[in-house]
C-alpha positions in Angstrom: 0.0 0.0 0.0 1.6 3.5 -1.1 1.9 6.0 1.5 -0.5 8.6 1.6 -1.1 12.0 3.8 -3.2 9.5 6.1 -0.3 7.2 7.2 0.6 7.5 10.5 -2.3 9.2 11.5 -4.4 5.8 12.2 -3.3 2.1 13.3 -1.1 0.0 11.4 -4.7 -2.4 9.9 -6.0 0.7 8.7 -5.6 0.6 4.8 -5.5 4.0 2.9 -5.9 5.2 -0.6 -6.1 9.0 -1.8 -6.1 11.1 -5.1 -5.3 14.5 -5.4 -7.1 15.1 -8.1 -10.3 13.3 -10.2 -9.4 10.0 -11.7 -10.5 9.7 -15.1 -11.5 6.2 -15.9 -13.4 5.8 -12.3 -16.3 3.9 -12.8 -19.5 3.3 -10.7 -21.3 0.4 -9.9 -25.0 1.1 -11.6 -26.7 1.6 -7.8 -23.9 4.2 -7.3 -24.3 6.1 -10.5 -28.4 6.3 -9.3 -27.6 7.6 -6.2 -26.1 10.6 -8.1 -29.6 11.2 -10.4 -29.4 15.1 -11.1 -25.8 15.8 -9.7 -23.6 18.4 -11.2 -21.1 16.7 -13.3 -18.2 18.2 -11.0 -20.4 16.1 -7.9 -20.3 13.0 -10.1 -16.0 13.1 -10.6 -15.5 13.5 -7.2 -17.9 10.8 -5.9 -16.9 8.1 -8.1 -12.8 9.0 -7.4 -13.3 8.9 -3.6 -15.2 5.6 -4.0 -12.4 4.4 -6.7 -10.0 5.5 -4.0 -12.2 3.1 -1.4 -12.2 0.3 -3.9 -7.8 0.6 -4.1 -7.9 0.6 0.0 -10.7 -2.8 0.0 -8.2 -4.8 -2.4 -5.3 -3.7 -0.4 -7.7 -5.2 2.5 -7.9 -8.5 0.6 -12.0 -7.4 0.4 -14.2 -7.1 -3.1 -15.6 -3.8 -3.5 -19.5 -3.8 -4.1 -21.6 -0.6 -4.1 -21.2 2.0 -1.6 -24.4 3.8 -1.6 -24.8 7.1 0.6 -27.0 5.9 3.4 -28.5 8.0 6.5 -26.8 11.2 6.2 -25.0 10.6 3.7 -23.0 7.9 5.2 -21.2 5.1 2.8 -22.5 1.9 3.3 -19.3 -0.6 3.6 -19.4 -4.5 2.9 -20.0 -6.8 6.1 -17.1 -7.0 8.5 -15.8 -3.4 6.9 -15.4 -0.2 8.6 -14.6 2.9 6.3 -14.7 6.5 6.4 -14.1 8.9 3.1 -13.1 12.7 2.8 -13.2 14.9 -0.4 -12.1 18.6 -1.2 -10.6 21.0 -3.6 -7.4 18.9 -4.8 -8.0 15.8 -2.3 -10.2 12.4 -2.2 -9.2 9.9 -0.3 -10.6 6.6 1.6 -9.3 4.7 4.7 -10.9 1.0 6.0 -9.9 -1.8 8.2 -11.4 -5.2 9.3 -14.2 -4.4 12.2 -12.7 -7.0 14.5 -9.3 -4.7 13.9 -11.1 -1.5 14.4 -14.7 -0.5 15.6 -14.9 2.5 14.0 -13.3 5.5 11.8 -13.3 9.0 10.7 -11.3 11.0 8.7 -11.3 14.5 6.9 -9.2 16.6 4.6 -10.2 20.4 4.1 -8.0 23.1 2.3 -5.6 25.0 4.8 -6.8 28.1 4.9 -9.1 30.2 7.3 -12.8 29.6 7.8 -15.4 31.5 6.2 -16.2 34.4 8.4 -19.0 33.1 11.0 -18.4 29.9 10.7 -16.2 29.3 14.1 -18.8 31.1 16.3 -21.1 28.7 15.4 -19.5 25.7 15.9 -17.4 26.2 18.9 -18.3 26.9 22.3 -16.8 30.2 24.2 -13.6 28.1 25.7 -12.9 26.7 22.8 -12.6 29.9 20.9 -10.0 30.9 23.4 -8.1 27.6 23.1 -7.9 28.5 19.2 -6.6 32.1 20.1 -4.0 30.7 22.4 -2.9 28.6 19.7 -3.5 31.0 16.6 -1.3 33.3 18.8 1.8 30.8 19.4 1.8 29.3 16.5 0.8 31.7 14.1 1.7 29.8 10.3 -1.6 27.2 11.3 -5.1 27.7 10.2 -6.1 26.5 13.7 -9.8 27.2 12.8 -9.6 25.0 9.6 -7.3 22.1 11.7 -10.3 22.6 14.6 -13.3 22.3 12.0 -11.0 19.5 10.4 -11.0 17.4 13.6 -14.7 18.0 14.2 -16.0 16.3 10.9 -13.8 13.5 11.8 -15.0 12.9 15.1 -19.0 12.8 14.0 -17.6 10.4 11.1 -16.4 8.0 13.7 -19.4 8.8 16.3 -22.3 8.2 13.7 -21.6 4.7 12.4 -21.1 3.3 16.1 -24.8 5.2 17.2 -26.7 6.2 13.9 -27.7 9.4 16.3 -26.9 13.3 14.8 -24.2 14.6 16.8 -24.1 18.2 16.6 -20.9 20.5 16.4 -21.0 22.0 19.9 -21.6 18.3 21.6 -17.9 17.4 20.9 -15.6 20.0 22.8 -12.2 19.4 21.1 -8.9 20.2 22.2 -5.7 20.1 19.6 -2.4 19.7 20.8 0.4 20.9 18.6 3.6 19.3 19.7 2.2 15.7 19.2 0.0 16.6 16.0 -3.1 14.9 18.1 -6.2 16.0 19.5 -9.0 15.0 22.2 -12.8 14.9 22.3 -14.7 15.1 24.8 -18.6 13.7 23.8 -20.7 15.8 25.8 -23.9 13.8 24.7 -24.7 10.5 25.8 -23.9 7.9 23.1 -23.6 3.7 23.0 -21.3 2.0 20.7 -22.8 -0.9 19.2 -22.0 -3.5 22.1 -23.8 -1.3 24.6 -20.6 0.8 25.9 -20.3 4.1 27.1 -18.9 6.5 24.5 -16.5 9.5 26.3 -14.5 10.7 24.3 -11.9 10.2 20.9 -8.7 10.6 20.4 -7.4 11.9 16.9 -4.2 13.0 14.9 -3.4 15.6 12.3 -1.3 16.3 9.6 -0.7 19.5 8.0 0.7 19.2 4.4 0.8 20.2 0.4 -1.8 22.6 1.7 -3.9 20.5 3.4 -5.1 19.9 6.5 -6.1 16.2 7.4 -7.8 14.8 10.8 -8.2 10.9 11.5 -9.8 9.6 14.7 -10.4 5.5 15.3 -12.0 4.0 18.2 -12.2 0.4 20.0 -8.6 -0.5 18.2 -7.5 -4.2 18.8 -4.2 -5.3 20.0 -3.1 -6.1 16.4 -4.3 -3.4 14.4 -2.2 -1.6 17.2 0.9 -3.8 16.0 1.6 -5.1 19.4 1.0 -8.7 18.1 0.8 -10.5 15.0 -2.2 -11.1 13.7 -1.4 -15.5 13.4 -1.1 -15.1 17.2 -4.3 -13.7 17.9 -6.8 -14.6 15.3 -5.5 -17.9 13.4 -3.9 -18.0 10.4 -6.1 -16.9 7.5 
């Protein structure tokens, strides 16, 4: 598997694959290309080359690729035994999966590193966290701490949705991005169940600022293996 913007940001069984710009010969399975009935032409390119990018990541996985059809909220639906989380902007697609007994759930998200759109940030952050931005806005003044912030947001409701299937608004995650370690925390200020019944706190995430782009990853309930702390013919069987 090449290495993309995305490695190092998530355990080692995570599989990525990105594009930085539309693939030409990206196809669509026919349930995919319905799903886009009426979409702007520049909609359609970038849908089927973040799910061409998903397709490169499943083979890496050793997994056939079938249709991944926006579900609730627009949510890819993954094959059985898949977890999966996409991201597309200007200049950037890209798709990361893993086995679900390697990884309960994922999120990731790329945006363009530049500011926010004037507005945005008093919307989606809560009165400390705006002074947590200006503390770091103020030491480390070369970041887009909004965008990184914003960034780290998306990818925490991309991991929280799959495991609850619940909306989880932008001010019910209070994040906190540390930038020495390139990682972030979030506290879930909501109640929320993963799908075996426990108790969701909080994510953990990492971040990468590069060819200028900012990118966020968060993963939850990560096994031993997909950790790399064992092999995986120790744990699981061969196979």
């Amino acid at each position: 598997m090449n290495t993309t913007l995305l490695t190092g940001l998530l355990p080692r069984a995570a599989l990525s694959a990105e594009a930085f710009g539309d693939v030409p010969d990206a196809w669509l399975f026919p349930e995919e290309a319905a799903a886009l009935s009426g979409a702007i032409e520049r909609r359609r390119r970038e849908f089927a080359t973040v799910r061409h990018c998903a397709r490169v990541a499943l083979t890496a996985l050793g997994r056939p690729a079938g249709p991944m059809i926006p579900g609730k909220r627009g949510a890819p639906t993954w094959p059985e035994g898949v977890v999966g989380s996409m991201t597309h902007c200007d200049g950037y697609r890209a798709a990361v999966v893993s086995r679900r007994i390697d990884i309960a759930a994922l999120g990731i998200d790329a945006e363009p590193h530049m500011p926010l759109p004037p507005g945005l940030l008093g919307r989606i952050a809560s009165p400390r966290e705006r002074d947590h931005l200006e503390a770091l806005r103020q030491a480390h003044p070369a970041l887009h701490w909004d965008r990184l912030f914003f960034s780290a947001k998306e990818s925490v409701y991309k991991t929280w949705f799959p495991l609850t299937r619940t909306w989880l608004d932008f001010r019910e995650a209070e994040v906190v991005l540390e930038p020495y370690r390139q990682t972030f925390r979030a506290r879930l200020l909501r109640t929320g169940h993963d799908d075996e019944g426990r108790p969701l706190h909080a994510f953990e995430g990492r971040w990468r600022v590069g060819r200028r782009l900012v990118v966020t990853a968060v993963s939850y309930g990560v096994s031993a293996f997909a950790q790399g702390r064992v092999r995986r013919d120790t744990v699981y069987g061969r196979g």
